[in-house]
Structure formats: structure tokens, C-alpha cells
N, CA, C and O atoms as a GROMACS GRO file, in nm:
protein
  488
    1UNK      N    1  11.040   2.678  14.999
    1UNK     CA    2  11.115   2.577  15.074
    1UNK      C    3  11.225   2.648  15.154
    1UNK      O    4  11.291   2.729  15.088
    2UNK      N    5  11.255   2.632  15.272
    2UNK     CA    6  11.326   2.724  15.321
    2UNK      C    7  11.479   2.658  15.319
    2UNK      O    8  11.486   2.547  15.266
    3UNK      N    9  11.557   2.695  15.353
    3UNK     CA   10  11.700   2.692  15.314
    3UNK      C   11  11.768   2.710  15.439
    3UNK      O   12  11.719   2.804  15.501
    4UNK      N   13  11.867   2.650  15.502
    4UNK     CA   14  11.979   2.727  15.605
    4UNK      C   15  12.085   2.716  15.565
    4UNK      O   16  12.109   2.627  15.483
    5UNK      N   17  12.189   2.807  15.613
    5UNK     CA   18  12.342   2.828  15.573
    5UNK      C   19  12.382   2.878  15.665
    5UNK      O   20  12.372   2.997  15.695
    6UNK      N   21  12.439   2.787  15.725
    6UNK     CA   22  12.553   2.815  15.855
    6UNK      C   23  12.720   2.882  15.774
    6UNK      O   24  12.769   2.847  15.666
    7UNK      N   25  12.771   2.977  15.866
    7UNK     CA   26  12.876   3.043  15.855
    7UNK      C   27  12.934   3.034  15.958
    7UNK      O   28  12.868   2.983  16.049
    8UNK      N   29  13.103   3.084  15.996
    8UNK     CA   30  13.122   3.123  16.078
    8UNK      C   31  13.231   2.992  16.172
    8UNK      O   32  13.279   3.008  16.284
    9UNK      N   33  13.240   2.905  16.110
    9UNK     CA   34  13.360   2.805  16.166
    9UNK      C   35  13.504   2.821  16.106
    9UNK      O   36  13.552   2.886  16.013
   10UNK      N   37  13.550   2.737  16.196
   10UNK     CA   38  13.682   2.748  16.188
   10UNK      C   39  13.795   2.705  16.254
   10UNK      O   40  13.768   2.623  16.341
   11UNK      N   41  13.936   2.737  16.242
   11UNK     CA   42  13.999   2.632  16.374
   11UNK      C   43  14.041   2.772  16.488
   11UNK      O   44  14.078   2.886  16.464
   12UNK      N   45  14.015   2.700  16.615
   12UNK     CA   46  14.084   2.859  16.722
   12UNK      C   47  14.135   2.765  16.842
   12UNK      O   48  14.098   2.649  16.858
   13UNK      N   49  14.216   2.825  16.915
   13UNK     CA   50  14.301   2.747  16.998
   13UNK      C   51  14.171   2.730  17.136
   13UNK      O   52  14.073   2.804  17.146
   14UNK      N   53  14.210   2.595  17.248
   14UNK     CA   54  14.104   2.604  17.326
   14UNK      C   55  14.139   2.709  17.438
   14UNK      O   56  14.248   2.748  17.479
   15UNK      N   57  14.003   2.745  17.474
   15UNK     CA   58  13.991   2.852  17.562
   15UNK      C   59  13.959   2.994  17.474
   15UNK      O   60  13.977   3.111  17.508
   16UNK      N   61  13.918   2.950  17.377
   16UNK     CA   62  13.899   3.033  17.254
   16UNK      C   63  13.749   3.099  17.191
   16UNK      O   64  13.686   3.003  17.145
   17UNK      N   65  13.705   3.172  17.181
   17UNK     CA   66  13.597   3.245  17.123
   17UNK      C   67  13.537   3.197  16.964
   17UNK      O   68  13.596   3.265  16.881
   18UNK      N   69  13.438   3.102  16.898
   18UNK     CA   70  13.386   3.112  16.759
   18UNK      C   71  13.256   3.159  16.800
   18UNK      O   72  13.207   3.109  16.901
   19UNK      N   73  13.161   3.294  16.703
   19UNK     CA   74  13.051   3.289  16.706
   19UNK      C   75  12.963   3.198  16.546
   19UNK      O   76  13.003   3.246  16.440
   20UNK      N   77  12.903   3.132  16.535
   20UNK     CA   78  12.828   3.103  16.417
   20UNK      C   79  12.689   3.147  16.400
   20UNK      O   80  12.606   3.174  16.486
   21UNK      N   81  12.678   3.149  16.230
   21UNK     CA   82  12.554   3.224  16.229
   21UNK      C   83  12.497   3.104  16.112
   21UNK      O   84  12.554   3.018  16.044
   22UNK      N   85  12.339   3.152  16.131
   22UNK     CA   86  12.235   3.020  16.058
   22UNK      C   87  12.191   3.149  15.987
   22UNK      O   88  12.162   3.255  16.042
   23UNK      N   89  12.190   3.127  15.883
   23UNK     CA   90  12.064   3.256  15.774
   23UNK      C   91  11.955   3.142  15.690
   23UNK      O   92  11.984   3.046  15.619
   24UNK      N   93  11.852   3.184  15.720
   24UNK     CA   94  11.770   3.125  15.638
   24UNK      C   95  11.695   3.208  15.548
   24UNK      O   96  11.699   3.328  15.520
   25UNK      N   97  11.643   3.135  15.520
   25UNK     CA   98  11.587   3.230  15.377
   25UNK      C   99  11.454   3.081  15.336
   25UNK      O  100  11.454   2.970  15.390
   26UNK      N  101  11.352   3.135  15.224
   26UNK     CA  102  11.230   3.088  15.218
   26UNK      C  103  11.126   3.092  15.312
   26UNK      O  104  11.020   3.051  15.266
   27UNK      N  105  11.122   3.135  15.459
   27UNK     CA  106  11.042   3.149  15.510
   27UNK      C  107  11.065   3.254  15.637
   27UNK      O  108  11.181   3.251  15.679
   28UNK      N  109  10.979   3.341  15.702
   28UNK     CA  110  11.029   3.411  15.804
   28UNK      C  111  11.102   3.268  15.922
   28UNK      O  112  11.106   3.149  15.891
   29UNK      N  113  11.148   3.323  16.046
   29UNK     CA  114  11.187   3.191  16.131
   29UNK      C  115  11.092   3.231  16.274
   29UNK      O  116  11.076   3.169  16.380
   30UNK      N  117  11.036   3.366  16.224
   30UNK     CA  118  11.006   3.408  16.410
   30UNK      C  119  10.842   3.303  16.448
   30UNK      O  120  10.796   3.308  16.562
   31UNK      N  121  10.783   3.230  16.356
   31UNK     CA  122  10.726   3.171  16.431
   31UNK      C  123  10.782   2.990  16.472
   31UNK      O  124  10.711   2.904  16.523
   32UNK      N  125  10.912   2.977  16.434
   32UNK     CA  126  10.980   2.857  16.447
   32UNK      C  127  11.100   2.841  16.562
   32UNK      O  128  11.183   2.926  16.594
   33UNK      N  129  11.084   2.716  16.610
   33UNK     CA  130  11.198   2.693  16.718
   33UNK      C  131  11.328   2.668  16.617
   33UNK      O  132  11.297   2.595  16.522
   34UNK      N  133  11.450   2.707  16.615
   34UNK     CA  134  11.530   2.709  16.542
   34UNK      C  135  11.642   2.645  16.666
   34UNK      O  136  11.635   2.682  16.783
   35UNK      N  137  11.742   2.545  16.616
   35UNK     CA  138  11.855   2.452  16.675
   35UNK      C  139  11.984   2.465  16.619
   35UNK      O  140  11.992   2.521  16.510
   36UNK      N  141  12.099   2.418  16.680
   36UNK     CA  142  12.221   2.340  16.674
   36UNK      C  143  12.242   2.261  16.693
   36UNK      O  144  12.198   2.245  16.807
   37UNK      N  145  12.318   2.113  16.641
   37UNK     CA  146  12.358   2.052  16.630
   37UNK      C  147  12.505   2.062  16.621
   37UNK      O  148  12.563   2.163  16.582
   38UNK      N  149  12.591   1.904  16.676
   38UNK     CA  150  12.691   1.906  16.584
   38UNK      C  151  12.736   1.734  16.604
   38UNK      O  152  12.698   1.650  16.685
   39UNK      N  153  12.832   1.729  16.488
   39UNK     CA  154  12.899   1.590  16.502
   39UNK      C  155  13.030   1.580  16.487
   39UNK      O  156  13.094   1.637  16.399
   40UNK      N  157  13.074   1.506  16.576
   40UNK     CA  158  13.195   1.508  16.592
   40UNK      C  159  13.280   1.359  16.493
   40UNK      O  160  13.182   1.303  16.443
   41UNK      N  161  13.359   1.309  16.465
   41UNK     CA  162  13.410   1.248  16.383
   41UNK      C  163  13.385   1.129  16.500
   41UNK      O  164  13.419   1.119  16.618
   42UNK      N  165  13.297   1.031  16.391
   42UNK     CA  166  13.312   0.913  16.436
   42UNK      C  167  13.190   0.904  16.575
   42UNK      O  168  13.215   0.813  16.654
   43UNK      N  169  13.098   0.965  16.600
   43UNK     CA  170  13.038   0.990  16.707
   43UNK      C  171  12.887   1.052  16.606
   43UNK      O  172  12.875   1.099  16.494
   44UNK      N  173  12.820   1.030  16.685
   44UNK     CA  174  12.660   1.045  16.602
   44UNK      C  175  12.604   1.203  16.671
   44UNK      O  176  12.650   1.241  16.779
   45UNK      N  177  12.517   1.275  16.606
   45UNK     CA  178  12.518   1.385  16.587
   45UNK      C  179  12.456   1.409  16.688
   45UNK      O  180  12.377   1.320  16.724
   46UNK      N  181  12.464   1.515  16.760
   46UNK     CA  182  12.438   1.534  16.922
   46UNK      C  183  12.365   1.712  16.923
   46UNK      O  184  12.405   1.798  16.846
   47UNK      N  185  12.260   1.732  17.021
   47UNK     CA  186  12.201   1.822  17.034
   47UNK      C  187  12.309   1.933  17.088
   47UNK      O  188  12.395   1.906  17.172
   48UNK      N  189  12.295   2.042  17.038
   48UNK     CA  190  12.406   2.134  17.124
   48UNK      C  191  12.283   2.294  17.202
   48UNK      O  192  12.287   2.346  17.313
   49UNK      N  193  12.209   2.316  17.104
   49UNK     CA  194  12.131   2.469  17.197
   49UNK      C  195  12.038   2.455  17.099
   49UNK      O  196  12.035   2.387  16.997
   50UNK      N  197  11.928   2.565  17.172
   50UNK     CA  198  11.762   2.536  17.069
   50UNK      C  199  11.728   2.731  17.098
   50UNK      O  200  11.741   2.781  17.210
   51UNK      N  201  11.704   2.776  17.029
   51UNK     CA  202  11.574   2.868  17.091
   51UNK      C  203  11.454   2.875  17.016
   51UNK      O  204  11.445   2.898  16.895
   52UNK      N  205  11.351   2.853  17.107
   52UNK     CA  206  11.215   2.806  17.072
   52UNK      C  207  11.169   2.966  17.016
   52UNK      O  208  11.236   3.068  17.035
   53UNK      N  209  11.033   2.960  16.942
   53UNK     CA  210  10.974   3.050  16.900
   53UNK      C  211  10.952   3.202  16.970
   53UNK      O  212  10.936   3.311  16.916
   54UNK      N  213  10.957   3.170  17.093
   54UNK     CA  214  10.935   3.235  17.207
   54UNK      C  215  11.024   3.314  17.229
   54UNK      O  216  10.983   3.427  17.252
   55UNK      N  217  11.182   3.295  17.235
   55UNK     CA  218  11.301   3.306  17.247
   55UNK      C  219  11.350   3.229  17.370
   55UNK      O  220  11.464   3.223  17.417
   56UNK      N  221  11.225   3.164  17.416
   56UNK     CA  222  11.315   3.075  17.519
   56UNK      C  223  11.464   2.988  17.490
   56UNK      O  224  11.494   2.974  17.372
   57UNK      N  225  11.557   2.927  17.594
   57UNK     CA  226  11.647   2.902  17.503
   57UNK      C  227  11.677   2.716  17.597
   57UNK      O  228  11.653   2.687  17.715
   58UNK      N  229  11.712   2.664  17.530
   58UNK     CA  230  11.769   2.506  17.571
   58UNK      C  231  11.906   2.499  17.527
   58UNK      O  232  11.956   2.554  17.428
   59UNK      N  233  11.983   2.395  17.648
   59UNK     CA  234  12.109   2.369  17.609
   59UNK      C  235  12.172   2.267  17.652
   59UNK      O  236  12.185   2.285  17.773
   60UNK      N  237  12.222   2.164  17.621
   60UNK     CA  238  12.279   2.069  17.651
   60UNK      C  239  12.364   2.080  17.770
   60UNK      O  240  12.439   2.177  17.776
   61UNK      N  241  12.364   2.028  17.827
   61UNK     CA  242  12.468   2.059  17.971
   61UNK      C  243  12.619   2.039  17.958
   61UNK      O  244  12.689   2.080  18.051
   62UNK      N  245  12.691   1.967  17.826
   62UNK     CA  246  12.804   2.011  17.854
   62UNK      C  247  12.877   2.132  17.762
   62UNK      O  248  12.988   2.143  17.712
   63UNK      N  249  12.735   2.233  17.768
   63UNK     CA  250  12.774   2.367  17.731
   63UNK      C  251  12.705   2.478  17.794
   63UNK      O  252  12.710   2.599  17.770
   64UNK      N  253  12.654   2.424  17.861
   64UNK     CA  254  12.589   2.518  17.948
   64UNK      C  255  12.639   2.644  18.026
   64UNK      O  256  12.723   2.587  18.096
   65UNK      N  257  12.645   2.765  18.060
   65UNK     CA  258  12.714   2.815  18.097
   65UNK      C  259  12.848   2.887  17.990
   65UNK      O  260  12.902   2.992  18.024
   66UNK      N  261  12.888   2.808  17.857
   66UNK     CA  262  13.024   2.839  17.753
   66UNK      C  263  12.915   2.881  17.645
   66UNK      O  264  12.942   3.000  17.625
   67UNK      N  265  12.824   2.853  17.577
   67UNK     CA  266  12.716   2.883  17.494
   67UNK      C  267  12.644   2.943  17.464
   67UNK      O  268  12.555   2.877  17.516
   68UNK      N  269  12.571   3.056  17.400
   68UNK     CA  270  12.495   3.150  17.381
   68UNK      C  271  12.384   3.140  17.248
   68UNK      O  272  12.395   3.200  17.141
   69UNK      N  273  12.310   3.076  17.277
   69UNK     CA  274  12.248   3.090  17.107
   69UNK      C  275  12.108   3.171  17.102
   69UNK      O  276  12.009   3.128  17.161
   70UNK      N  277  12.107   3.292  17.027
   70UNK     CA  278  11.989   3.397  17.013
   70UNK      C  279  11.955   3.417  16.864
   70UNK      O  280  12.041   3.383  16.782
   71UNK      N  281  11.897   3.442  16.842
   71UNK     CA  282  11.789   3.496  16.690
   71UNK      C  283  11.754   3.662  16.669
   71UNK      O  284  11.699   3.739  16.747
   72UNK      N  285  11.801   3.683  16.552
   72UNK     CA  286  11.727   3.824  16.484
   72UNK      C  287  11.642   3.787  16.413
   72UNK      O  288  11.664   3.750  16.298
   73UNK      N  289  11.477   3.792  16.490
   73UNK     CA  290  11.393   3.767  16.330
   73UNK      C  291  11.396   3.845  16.244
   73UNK      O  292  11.424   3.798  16.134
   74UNK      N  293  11.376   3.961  16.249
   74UNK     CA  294  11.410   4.039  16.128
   74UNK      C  295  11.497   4.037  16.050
   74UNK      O  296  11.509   4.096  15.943
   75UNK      N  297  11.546   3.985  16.088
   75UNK     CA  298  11.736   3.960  16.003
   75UNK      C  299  11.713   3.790  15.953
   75UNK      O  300  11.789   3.738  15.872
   76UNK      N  301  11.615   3.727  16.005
   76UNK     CA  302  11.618   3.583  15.989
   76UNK      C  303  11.772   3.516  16.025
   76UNK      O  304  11.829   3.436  15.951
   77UNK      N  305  11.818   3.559  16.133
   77UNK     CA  306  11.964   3.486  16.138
   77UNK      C  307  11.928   3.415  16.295
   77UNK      O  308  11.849   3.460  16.379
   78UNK      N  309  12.002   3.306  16.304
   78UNK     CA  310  12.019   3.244  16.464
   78UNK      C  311  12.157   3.261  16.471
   78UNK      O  312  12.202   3.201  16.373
   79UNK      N  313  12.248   3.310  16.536
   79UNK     CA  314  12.393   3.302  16.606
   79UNK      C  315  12.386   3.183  16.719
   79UNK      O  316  12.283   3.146  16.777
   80UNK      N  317  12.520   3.132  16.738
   80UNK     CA  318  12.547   3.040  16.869
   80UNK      C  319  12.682   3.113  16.933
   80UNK      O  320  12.780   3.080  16.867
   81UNK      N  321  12.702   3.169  17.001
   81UNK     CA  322  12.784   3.203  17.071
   81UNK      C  323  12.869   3.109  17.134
   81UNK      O  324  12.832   3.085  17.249
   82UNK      N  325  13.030   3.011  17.078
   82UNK     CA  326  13.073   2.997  17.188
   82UNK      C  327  13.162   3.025  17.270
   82UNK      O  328  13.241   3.088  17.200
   83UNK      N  329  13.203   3.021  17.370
   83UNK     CA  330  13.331   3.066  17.442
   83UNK      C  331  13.357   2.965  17.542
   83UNK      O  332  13.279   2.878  17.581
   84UNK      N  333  13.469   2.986  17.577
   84UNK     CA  334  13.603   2.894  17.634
   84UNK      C  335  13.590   2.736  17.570
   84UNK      O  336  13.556   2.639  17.637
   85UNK      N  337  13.617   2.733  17.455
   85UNK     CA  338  13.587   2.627  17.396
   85UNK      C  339  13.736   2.503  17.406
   85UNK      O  340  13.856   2.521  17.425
   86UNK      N  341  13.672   2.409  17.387
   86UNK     CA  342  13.742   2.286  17.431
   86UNK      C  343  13.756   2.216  17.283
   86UNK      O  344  13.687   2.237  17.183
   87UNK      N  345  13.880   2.118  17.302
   87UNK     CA  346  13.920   2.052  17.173
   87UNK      C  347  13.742   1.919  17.203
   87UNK      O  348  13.661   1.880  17.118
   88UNK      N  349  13.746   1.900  17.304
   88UNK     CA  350  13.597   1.835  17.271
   88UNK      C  351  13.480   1.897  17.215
   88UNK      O  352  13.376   1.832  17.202
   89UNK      N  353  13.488   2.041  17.174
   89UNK     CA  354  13.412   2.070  17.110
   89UNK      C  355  13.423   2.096  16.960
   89UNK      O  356  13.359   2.187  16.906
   90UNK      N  357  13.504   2.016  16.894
   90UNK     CA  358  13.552   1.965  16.796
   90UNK      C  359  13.427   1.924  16.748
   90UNK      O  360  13.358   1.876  16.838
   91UNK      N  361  13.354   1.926  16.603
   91UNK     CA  362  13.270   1.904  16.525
   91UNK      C  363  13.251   1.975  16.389
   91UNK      O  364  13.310   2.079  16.358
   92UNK      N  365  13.153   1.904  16.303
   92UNK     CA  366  13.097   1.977  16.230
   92UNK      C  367  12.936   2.073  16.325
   92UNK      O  368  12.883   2.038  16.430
   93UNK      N  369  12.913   2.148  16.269
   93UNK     CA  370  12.780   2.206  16.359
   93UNK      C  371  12.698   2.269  16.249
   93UNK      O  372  12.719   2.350  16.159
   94UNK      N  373  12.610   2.209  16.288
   94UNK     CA  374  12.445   2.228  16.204
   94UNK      C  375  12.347   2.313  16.256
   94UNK      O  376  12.301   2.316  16.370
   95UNK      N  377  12.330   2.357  16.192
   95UNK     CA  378  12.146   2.450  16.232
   95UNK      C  379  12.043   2.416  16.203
   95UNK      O  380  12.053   2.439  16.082
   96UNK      N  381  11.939   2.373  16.215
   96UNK     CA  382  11.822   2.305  16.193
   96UNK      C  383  11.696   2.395  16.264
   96UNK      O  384  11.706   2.492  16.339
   97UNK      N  385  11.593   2.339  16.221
   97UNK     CA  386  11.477   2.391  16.222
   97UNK      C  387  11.354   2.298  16.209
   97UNK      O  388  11.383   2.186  16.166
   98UNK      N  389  11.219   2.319  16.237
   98UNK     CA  390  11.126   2.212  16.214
   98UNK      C  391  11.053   2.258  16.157
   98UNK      O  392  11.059   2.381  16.155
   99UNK      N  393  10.943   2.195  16.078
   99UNK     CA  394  10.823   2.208  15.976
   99UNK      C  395  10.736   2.292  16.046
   99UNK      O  396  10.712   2.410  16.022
  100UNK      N  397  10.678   2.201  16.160
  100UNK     CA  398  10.576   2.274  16.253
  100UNK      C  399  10.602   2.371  16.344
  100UNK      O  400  10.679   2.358  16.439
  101UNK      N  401  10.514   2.507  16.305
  101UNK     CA  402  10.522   2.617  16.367
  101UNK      C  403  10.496   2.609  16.506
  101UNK      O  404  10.426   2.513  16.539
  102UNK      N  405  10.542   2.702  16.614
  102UNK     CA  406  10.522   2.705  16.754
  102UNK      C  407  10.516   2.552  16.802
  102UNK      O  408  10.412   2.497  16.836
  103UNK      N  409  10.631   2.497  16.799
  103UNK     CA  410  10.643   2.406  16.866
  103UNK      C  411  10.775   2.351  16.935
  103UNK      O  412  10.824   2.322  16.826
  104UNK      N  413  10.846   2.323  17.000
  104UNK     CA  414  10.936   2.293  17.022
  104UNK      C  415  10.973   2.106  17.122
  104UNK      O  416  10.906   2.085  17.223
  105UNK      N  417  11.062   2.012  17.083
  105UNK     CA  418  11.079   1.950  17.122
  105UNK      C  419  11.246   1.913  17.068
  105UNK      O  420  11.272   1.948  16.953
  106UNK      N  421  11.360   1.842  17.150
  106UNK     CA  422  11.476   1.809  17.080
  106UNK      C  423  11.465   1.732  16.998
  106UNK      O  424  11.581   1.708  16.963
  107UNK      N  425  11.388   1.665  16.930
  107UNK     CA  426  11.391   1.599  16.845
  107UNK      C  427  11.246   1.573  16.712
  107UNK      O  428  11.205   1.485  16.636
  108UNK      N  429  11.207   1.747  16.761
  108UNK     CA  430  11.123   1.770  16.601
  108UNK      C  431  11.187   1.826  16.512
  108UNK      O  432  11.133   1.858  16.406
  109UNK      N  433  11.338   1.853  16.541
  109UNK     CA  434  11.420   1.952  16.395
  109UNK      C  435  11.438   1.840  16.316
  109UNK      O  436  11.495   1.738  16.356
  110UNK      N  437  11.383   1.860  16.183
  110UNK     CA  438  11.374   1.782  16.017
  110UNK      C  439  11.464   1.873  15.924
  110UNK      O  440  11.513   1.825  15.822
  111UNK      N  441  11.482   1.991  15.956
  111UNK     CA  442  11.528   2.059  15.835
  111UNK      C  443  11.631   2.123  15.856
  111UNK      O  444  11.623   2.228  15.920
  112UNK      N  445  11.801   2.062  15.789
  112UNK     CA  446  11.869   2.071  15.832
  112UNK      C  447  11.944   2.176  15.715
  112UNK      O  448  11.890   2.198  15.607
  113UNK      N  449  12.119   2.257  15.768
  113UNK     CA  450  12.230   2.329  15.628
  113UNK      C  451  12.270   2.216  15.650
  113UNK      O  452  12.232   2.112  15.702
  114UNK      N  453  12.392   2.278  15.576
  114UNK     CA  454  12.526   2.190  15.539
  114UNK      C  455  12.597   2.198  15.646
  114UNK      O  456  12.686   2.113  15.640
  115UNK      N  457  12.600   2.253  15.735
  115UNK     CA  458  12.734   2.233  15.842
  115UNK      C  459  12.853   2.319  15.806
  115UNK      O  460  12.900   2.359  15.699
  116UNK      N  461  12.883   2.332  15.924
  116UNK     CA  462  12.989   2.399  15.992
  116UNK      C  463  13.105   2.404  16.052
  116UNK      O  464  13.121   2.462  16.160
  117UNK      N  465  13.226   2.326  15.969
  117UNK     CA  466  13.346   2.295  16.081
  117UNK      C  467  13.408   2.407  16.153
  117UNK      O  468  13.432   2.524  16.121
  118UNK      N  469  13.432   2.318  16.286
  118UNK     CA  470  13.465   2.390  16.435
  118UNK      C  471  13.595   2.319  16.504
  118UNK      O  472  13.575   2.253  16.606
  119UNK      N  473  13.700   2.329  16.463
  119UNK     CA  474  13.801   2.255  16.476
  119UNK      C  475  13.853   2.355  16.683
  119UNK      O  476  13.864   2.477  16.693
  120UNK      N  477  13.867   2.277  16.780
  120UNK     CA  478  13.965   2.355  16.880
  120UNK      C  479  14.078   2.274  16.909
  120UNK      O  480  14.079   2.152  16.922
  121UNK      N  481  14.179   2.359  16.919
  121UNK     CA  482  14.310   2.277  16.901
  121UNK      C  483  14.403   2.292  17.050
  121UNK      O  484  14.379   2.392  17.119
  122UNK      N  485  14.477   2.223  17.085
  122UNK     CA  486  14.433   2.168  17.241
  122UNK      C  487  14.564   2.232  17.274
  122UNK      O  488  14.606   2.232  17.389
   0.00000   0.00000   0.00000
């Protein structure tokens, strides 16, 4: 059964640098599209970056351009890179993943960590 564990949050002033990292474990990830998420208080949980099996990468547009999210399969880790971050990017942030191999869509990730608070302070 595979497992994720996001690391790597925290509070940083805006205009500010957090990278986070997803480690999974129970299964390799390099034939899986692996995601972010996050939710913000009081607001329902919102797509933030994807990279598909491929390493292609997806991203929500109001991070487009501030965002970076890449994968070590060998390492089984996904990082999200962000920078110049905004108190709207205030959330918890999740890493997720889907059952079915080589596939990608925003809304086949089922398998979610615990999350990640990302506090930016304005």
C-alpha cells in the first residue's frame, strides 16, 4: 500500500522561498502521475501542480510562472518548488497520487499524505 509524507512547510515572509518534498514509499512512483494540492482555511481543496509519469508538468495558473514541481524516481521523492510566495498562498498542501498507472487527469488523484502547513505572512 503505498504511503506519502509531505515535508518541508512552514511560515516565511511573502516574497519568500518554501521548497516541499512528497516521499513515498510502498511502491516505485516512476510509472505514476504524482500531484499537489492545497487548502486553504475555510475554502475547499484546490489543485496546485501535477507531473505526469512522463515528467510532463501541469499547473494551475495562479502559480504559474512562482512554482516548480519535479520528481526523483529513484529517490521516489516529488519536490514543489515555490517562490515569490503570497499570503494567498496560505494553506495546508498535499501530495497525492493515483491508483492507475500512466495516466493522468486533475481529478484521478485518490491517494492522498497528511499535509503540509504553508503559512506566508504579509
Amino acid at each position: 500500500q503505498v504511503q506519502l509524507v509531505e515535508s518541508g512547510g512552514g511560515l516565511v515572509q511573502g516574497g519568500g522561498s518554501v521548497r516541499l518534498s512528497c516521499a513515498a514509499s510502498g511502491r516505485t512512483i516512476s510509472m505514476y502521475s504524482m500531484g499537489w494540492f492545497r487548502q486553504a482555511p475555510g475554502k475547499e481543496r484546490e489543485f496546485v501542480a501535477a507531473i505526469r509519469w512522463t515528467g510532463g508538468t501541469d499547473y494551475a495558473d495562479s502559480v504559474k510562472g512562482r512554482f516548480t514541481v519535479s520528481r526523483n524516481n529513484a529517490e521516489n521523492v516529488m519536490t514543489l518548488q515555490m517562490n515569490s510566495l503570497k499570503p494567498e498562498d496560505t494553506a495546508v498542501y498535499y501530495c497525492a497520487t493515483t491508483t492507475t498507472a500512466y495516466s493522468y487527469t486533475r481529478r484521478a488523484f485518490n491517494i492522498w499524505g497528511q499535509g503540509t502547513q504553508v503559512t506566508v505572512s504579509s
